[in-house]
N, C-alpha and C positions, 0 to 999 in steps of 0.2 A: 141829778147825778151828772156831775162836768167830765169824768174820765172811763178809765177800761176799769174789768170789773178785776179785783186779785181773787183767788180763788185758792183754799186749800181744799185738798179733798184727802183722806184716809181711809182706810178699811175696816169698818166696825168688827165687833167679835161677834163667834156662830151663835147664831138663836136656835134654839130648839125647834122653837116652832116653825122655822122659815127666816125670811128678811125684815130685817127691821132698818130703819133710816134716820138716822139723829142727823138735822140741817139745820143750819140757822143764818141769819145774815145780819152783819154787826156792818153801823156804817159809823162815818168821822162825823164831826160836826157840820153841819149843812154850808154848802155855798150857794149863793145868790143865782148863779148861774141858771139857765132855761136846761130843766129835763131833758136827757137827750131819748131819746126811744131807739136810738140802733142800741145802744149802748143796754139797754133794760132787756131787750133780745136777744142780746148774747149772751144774757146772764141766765136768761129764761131757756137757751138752746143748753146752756152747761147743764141746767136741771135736767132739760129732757132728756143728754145724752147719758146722765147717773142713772138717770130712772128705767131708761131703756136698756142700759146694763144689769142693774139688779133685777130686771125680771128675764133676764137672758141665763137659760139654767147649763149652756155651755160654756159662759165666761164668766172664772170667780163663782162657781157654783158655790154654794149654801157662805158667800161669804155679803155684806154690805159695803155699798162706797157710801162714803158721806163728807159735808164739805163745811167748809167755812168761807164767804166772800166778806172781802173787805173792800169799802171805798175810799183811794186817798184824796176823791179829789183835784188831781192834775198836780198837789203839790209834793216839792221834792221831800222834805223832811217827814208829812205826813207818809208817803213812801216806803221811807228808812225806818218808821217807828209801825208802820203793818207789816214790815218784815220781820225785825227781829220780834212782834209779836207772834206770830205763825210761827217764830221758830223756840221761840221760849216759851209759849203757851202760857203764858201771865198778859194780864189787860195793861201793868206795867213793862215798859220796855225795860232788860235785865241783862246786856249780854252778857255773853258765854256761859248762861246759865240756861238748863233745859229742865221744867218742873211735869210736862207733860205726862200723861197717865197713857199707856196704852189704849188704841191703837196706837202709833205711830204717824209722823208726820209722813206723806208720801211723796207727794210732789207739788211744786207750785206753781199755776199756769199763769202768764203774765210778764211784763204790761206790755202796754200797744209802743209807747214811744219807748225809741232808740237805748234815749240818754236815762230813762230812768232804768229799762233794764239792762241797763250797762250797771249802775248804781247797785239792786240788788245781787247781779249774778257774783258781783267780788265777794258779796258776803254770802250769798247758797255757796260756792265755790270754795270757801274758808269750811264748811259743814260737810260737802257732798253731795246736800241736798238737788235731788235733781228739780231745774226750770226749765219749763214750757211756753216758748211765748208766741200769741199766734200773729203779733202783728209789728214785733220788730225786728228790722229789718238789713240794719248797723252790716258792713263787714268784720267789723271791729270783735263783733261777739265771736266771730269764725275761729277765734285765736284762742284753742283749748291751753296755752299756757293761762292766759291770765283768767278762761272764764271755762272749766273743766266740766263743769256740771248744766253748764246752758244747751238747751237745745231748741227747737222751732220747727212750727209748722208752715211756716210761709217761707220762701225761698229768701236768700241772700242778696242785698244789694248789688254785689257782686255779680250774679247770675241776672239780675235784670240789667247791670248794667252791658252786659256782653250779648243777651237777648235783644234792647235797644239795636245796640251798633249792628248784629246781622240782619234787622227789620230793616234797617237801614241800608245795609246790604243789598239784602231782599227785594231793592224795588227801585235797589239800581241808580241810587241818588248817592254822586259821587262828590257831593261840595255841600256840605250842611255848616248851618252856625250852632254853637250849642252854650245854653242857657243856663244854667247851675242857680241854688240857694249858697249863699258865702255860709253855707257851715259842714257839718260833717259828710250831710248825708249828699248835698250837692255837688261838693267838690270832690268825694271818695269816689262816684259813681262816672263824674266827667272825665276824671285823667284816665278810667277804664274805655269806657267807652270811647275816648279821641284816641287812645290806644289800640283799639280794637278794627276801630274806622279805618286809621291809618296803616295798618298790618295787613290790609286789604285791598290797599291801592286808592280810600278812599279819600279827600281833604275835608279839613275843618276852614271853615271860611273864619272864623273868630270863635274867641272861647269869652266870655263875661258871667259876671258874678252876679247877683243883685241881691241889694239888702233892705234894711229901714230905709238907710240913707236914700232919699228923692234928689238927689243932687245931681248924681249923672246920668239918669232916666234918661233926659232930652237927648245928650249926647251919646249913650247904649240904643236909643231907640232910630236913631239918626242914621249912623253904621248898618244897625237891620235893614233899614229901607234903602239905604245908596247900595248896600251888599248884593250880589245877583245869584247867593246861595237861597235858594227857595225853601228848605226844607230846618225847619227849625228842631232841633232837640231838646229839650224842656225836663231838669232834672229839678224839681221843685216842689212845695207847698202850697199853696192856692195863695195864702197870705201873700208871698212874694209876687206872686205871679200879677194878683189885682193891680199893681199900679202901674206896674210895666202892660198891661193891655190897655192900662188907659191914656196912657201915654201915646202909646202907638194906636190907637181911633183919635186922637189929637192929632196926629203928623198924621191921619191918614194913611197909615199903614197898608197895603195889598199885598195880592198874591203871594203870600205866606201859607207853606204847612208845618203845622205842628204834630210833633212827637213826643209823644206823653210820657211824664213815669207815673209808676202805681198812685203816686200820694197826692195824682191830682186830675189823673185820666178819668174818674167815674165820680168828682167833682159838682155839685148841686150849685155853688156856690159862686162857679165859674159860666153853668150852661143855661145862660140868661139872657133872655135878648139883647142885652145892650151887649154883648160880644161875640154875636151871630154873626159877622162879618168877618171876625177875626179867627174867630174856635171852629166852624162849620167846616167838617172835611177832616180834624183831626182823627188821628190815629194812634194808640199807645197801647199799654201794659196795664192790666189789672188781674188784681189777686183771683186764681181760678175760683170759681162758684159752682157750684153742686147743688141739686138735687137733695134734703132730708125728708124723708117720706116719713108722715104723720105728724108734723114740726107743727103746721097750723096748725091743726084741732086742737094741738098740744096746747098754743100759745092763747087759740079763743077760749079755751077752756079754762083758763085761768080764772080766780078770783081773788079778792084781797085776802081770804082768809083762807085759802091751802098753798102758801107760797109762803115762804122765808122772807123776811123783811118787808112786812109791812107796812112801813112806812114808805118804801121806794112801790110798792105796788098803790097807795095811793097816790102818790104822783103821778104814776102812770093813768091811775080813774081821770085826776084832772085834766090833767093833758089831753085826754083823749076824748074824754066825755063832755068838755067846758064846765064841769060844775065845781063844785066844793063840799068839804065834809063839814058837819056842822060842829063836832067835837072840838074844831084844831085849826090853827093859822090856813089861809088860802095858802097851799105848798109852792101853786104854781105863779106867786104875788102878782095877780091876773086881778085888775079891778073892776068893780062894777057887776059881780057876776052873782046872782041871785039864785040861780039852779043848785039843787042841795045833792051829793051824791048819796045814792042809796046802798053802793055796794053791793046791788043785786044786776048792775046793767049788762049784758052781754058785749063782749067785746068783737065778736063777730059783727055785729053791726057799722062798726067805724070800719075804714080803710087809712093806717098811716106806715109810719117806717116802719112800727113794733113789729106789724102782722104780715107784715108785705115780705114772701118768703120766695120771691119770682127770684130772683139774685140775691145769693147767701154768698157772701165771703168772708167776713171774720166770724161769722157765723160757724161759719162752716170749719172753720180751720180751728176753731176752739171744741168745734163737734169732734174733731180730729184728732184735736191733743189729749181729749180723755179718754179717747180707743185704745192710743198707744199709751196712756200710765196704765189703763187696766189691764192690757195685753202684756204689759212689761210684769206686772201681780202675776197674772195666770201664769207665765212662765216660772217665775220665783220660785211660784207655789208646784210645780209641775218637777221641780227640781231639773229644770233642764240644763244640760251644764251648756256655760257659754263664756268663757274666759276667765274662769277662777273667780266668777261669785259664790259657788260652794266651797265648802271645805270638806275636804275627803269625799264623804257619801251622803251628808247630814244637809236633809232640807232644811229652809228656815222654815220657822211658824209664821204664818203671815201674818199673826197679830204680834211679832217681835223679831225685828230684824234692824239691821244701823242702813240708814240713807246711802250709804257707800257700795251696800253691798245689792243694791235695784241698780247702781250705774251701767253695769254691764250687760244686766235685760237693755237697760234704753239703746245701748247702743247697738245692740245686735233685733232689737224687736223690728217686727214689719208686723204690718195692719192691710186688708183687705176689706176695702168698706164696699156699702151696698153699690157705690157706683161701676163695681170694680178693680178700681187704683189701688196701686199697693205705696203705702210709704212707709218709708224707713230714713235711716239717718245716716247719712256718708261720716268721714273721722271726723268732721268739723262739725259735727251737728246738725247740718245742713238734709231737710227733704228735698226729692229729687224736684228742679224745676220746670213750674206749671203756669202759665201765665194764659188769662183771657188776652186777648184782640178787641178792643174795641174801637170802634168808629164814631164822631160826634156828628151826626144826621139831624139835617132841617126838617122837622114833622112839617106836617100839612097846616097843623093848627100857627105856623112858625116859632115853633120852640124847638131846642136840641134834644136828642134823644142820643143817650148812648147805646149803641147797638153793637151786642158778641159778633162779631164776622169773622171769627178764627182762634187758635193757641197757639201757645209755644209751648211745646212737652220735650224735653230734655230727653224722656223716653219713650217717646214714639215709637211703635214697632217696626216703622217703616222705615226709620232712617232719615227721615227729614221733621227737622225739627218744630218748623211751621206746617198748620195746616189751616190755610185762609181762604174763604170764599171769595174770590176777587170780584162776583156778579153783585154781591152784597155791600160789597166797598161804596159810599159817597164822597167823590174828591170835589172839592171847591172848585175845581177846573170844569167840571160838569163832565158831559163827552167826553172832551178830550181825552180821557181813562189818568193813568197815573202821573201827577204832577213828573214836572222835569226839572231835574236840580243840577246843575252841571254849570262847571269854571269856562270851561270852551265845548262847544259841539263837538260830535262826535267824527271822529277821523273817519271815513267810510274806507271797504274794502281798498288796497292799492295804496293807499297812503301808511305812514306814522307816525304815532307822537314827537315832537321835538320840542323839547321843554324851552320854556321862557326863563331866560337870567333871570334869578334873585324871585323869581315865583314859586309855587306850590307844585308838585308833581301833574295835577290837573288841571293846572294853569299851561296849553301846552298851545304848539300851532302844528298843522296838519301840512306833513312834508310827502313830496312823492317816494316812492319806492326808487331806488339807484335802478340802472340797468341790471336785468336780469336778476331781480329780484321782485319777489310778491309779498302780499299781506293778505290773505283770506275771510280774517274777520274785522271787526271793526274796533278802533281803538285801540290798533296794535303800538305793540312799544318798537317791538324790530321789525323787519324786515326779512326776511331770508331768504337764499338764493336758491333758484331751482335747481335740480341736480343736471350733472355735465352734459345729459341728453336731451333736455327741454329748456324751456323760454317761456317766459309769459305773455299771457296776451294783454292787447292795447290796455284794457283797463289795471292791469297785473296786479289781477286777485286770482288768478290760477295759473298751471302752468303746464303747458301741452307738448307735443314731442317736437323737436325741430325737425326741418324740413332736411333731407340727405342733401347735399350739392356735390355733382363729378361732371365733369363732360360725357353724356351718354351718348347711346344714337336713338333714343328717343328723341331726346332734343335738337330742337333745329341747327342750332350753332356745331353740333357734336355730328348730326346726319348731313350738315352743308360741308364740311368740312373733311368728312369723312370721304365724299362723293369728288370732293375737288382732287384729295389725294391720289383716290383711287382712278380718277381721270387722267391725272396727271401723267400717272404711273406708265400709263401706254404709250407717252408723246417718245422717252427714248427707247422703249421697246420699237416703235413705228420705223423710228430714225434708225435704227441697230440694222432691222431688215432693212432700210433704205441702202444701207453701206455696206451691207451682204450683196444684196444684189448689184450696186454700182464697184464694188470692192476693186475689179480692175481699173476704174477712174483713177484720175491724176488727182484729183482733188480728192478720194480716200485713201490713197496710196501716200499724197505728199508727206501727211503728219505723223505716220506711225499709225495704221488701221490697226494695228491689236491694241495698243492703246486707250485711240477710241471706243472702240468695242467695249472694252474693259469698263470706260469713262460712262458710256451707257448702260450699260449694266447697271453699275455703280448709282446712278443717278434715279435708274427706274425704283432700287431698294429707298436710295433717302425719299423719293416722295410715301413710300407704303411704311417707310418706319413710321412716318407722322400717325398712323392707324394705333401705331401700341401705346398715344397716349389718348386713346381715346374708347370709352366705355370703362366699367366699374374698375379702380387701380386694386385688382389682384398683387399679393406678394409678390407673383413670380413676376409680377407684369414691372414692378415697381422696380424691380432687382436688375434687369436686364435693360429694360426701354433709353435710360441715359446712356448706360454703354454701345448699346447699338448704333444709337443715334450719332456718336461719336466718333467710331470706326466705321460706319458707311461714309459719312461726310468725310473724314481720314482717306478714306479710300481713293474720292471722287479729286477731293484738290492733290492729295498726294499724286494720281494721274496726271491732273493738268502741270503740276510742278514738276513733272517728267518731261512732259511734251515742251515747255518752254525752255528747259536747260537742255535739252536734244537738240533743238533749235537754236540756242547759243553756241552749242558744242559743234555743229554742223557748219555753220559757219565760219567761225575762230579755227576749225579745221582745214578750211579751202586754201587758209595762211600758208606760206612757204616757211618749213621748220618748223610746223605748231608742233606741239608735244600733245596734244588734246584729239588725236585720229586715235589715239587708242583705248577714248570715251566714246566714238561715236557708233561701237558697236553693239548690237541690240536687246544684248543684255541690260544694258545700263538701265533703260525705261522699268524693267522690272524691278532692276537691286535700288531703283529710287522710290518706289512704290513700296517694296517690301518693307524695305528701312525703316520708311516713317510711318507706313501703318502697325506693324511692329513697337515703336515709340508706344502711340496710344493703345493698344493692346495692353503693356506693360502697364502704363498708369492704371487702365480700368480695372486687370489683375488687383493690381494693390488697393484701389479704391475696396472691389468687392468685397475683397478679403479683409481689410481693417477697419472699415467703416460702411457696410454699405446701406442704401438704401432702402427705406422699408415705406408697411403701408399704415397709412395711421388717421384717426379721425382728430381735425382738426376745429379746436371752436372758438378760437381767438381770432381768426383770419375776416368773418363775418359773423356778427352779432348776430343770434335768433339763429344761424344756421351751422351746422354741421358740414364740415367740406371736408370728403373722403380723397384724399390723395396720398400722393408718395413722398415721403421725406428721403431729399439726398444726403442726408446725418449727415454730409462734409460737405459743405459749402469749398470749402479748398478745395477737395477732387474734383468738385464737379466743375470748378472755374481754370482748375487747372487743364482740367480736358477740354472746357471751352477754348480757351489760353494758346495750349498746343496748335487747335485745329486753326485757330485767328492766326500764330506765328505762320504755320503753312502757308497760309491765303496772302497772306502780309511778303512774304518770300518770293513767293510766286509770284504776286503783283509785282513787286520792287524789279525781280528779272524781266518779265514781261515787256513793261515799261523800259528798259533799255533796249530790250528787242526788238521794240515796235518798226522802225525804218528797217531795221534789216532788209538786203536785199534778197528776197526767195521768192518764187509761185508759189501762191498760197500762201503766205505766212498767216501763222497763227496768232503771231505774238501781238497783235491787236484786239482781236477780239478776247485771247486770254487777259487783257489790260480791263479793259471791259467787263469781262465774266467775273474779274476778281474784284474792279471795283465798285461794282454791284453786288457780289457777294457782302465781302466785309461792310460795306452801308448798314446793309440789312440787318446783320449782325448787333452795327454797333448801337442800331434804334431799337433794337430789340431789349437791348441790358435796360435803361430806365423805363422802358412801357414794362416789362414783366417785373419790375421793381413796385409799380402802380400798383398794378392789377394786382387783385385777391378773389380768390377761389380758382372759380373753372377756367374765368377767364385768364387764368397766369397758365394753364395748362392751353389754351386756346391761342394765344400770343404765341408761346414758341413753336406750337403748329403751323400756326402762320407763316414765323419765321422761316422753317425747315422748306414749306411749299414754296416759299417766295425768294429764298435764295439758292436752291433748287432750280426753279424757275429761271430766275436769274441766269446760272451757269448753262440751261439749255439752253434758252433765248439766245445767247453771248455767242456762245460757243457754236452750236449748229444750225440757227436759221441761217444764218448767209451763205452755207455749205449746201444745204438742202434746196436753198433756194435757186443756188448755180444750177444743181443736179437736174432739180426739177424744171426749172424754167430757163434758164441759160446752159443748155447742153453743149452749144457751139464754143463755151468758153472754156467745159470740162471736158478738153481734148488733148491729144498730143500734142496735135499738128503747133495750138494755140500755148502749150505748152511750152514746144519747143522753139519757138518763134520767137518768147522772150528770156527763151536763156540767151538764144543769140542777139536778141537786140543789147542785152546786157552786156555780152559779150566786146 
């Protein structure tokens, strides 16, 4: 027997007395070819699942199944002519003619390859008749336009091909090559699967075909070994596969793993020592295997004389027994064999394919297809409606009904066998898919062993579709646990892909993350930035909160600073009580003592304003601090800009005919003071009121840190009011500076030259260091400032005063006083 077995089966009429079983087995005329024994097993598991039917008194009660197997042989015309025999019921082929005697034809299970039941389904499909086929596997058949009446017990091409590609998924191998047969089944299942890969972020390192042709072997196997994709996918037939392995143990081929499909993962033909180097560690797809309980006893129990075609059960005695019958040609053309068969041997005694029921798969799947024709009967017969196979209310007789009108059972039947599993058939005809896992494992003995280490169940309860023991897996890598298949190594956290021109998406190089941005996992595409409150750290795969920055008085620079101010604060307080107490002196009388007075005052506030820009910038703190700062300092030169045009005035008035004696009265110091602090009042008014400034978190100023200060939202107000108080200083200096010879006791007008040219300095080195500076320290700089030019106008202004007071008493007298007006004089 060279092929699969055809199989009709029908429903005999009621016996009276019970069940009866009309079987028989009609075969073609013999090929040359070696016995196959899966192939006599599957014929012998269709029997046991009839016979296990007919005494199951809840399914098809008081009815008979019976069948008819035919063999074509593997050829295609013999094929064509067991079909339309099964459908015309004449020994000659007759189409369109049906001579059949009730029962009816029911269904037909069959055949294993693709392209033959491709071949019958157009003619079942032309009838109605429903086909069953448990081992092909075509997508092609999915297409109920051209093949309406096909169905199957083994999943879809289709379905292993997308099964393939998430195994592949699975285990995280992102650059595979993949392999294909140049025909149907090879090339339908590769554009799935490099489609599937791809959908997923995965690359195909190369796609190749292989055929008869040995011509490009060398150069397909060449590409495999210079390629650095490790994991091979392999949609093929053993046939193809042999010379492409032998090719590659020529080039010495390594570290390769292969990925199986069903038509060559559990493979005898391949798992042979001379490609233990090359297949050891594989992993692929085979058709799920069950469990039939009572299968052996069923199959040792057999003898040539209670089975249907006896003549194929004598090839089986040979085959298995080495002898021959002495009736009739040697079947198994085995020479030299002298042992005579007796037809009485037990078959329990040998161990080969026939009986070996450890792993059933087409076994089993043919166990399968005669559940669901007879379950689809018991419905018929049940009248169960199911999309208008009845008419009206009227069951059929199950011993007369049209093929067309069972189509609707099949579609809608589901079967619950002993394993549990329920199949049925989606709209394409397709059962739900189930695939074994196996592994090609180096025994002890050093042979391969295919070993289950998992499935794929499309209906898995749990949601994932695999369920693989990974402690059972053997990879060729050994230890190392799961080969590694990849274009470029893996980007680790903090970095991201940056793909290479004109490469594959996992063809990439490994870029750091920009500022302020992270990648948390591995093999990230982007990057993303933290959010406006955090930073990443050094490695920046996380991102944690930034650090606040203000000038506190925690801080050294913010309590050094604070302390200097506050120090400060007392020098013209000190001095104020100095010129209280000395106030009848010539030398605090000379310049205008309310003035001064004033001027110290004045002076003691600018060093305590410097305190409001320091510690956390409160709104109210933000809104008022420039102003202040603006009108105290306004205050202090607008004074000394009193005292030196007083001084101008005083003099230019000693003139005979000046016109300027009726400036020199003591009001004017105050309407020159008022005036211009009035000026910046105004502006700050307008400032506050059209734009003022607020408090705001800044994170551009310093990277990683957050700097809490105050925006003066008008860069023009607040330079204008700088502007202002500089014009003051600049006024005052330019007067002073012509004053400076004047002849008076005591003049001023020098150390005002002084105080103001040390002010405005200070000023003007201030504008590009706080241009520099960012964060605290721009808040820290014009503290500076404030203290230092401040300073400054003390320094200038009343150490040389304090110093007469204090230590040259003799000089701040009348007497000394009047002595050079008269020398002057």
């Amino acid at each position: 027997m060279d092929s699969s077995l055809w199989m009709k089966i029908s429903p005999c009429g009621i016996n009276r007395d019970g069940r009866s079983q009309k079987s028989q087995g009609k075969t073609s005329p013999r090929n040359t070819g070696r016995f196959r024994l899966d192939f006599y097993q599957q014929f012998q598991t269709f029997r046991f699942a009839v016979e296990e039917i007919n005494r199951n008194p809840e399914l098809l009660p008081n009815s008979t199944l019976g069948f008819y197997v035919y063999d074509s042989c593997a050829v295609l015309q013999r094929e064509l002519g067991g079909t339309l025999w099964m459908i015309t019921g004449l020994d000659r082929v007759i189409p369109n003619y049906c001579c059949q005697v009730h029962p009816p034809l029911t269904a037909v299970i069959g055949h294993t390859i693709s392209t033959f039941s491709i071949l019958v389904a157009h003619i079942m499909g032309l009838y109605r008749f429903p086909q069953i086929s448990y081992y092909s596997t075509s997508s092609l058949l999915s297409d109920k336009r051209q093949f309406p009446s096909f169905f199957r017990t083994v999943p879809s091409d289709d379905f292993q091909a997308r099964g393939l590609a998430q195994l592949v998924l699975h285990f995280k191998w992102k650059w595979v090559g993949l392999i294909a047969s140049n025909d149907d089944y090879g090339s339908e299942a590769i554009k799935v699967i490099r489609q599937e890969v791809m959908k997923e972020g995965a690359c195909v390192a190369y796609t190749v075909y292989i055929s008869e042709n040995l011509l490009r072997l060398p150069n397909i196997v060449k590409m495999i070994k210079e390629s650095s994709a490790n994991v091979i996918v392999a949609v093929s037939v053993p046939f193809f596969l042999t010379p492409l392995l032998d090719e590659m143990l020529k080039q010495n081929v390594t570290g390769k793993t292969f990925v199986a499909s069903e038509a060559w993962s559990i493979s005898n033909r391949l798992a042979v020592n001379k490609y233990v180097s090359l297949l050891s560690g594989t992993i692929g797809f085979a058709f799920f295997s069950s469990e039939i309980k009572g299968l052996q006893e069923f199959l040792n129990s057999m003898t040539i004389y209670n089975t249907p075609g006896i003549s194929w059960a004598k090839e089986l005695w040979e085959e298995g027994f080495g002898c021959t019958f002495a009736d009739q040609k040697n079947l198994t053309v085995t020479l030299n064999i002298k042992k005579q068969c007796s037809g009485e041997e037990n078959l329990s005694s040998v161990q080969n394919i026939y009986n070996d029921v450890s792993i059933l798969r087409a076994s089993y799947n043919i166990y399968t297809a005669v559940y669901v024709i007879a379950t689809a009967l018991h419905d018929l017969r049940q009248c169960r409606s199911l999309g208008g196979a009845l008419i009206g209310n009227n069951c059929f007789d199950i011993g007369h009904f049209k093929p067309w009108q069972l189509m609707s059972y099949f579609r809608k039947v589901r079967v619950t066998l002993n394993n549990a599993r329920d199949v049925f058939f989606d709209k394409d005809g397709n059962p739900p898919a189930v695939y074994d896992i196996v592994n090609w494992q180096l025994g002890s003995d050093g042979t391969i062993k295919q070993v289950k280490v998992g499935s794929y169940d499309t209906l898995n309860s749990s949601g994932d579709v695999f369920s693989i023991n990974t402690k059972l897996i053997w990879w060729a890598t050994g230890n190392q646990g799961v080969p590694n298949s990849v274009c470029s190594q893996s980007c680790p956290e903090g970095f991201k892909q940056s793909l290479k021109e004109g490469e594959p998406v996992c063809c990439f190089q490994c870029s750091p993350c920009a500022q302020g941005e992270i990648s948390n996992k591995t093999d990230a595409i982007e990057c993303w930035k933290c959010p406006w409150d955090m930073w990443p750290n050094s490695k920046r795969d996380r991102c944690f909160l930034k650090p606040i920055e203000f000038l506190s008085y925690e801080d050294y620079l913010g309590i050094t600073l604070a302390t200097i101010s506050t120090f400060s604060s007392m020098v013209p307080i000190s001095v104020f009580r100095l010129f209280i107490h000395y106030k009848s002196t010539p030398i605090v009388r000379a310049n205008n003592y309310s003035v001064s007075c004033i001027l110290l005052v004045s002076l003691s506030f600018c060093f305590l304003c410097a305190l409001a820009f320091i510690g956390y910038p409160q709104p109210e703190k933000c809104l008022l601090r420039q102003a202040a700062f603006g009108l105290v300092f306004t205050l202090c030169v607008s004074c000394i800009l009193a005292k030196t045009v007083i001084v101008v005035f005083a003099f230019m008035a000693t003139k005979p005919g000046s016109s300027l004696k009726k400036w020199t009265t003591p009001r004017v110091p105050y309407m020159i003071i008022t005036i211009c602090t009035f000026i910046q009042l105004t502006l700050c008014i307008f400032w506050l009121s059209i734009s003022p400034p607020f408090f705001q978190f800044n994170i551009e100023a310093k990277p990683g840190i957050i700097v809490v200060e105050c925006n003066e939202n008008s860069q023009f107000a607040f330079w204008c009011m700088l502007g202002y108080l500089g014009m003051l200083a600049t006024v005052s200096f330019t007067v002073a500076f012509l004053a400076r010879r004047l002849p008076d006791n005591f003049n001023e007008a020098k150390l005002i030259t002084f105080s103001m040219l040390a002010f405005l300095s200070v000023w003007v080195y201030f504008i590009p260091a706080s241009l520099s500076a960012q964060g605290k320290y721009t808040v820290a700089m014009e503290i500076f400032a404030i203290v230092t030019s401040t300073w400054a106008l003390v320094f200038c202004m009343f150490l040389p005063k304090c110093f007469i007071i204090l230590f040259r008493p003799n000089i701040n007298s009348r007497e000394n006083f009047m002595r050079k007006e008269g020398g002057r004089k």
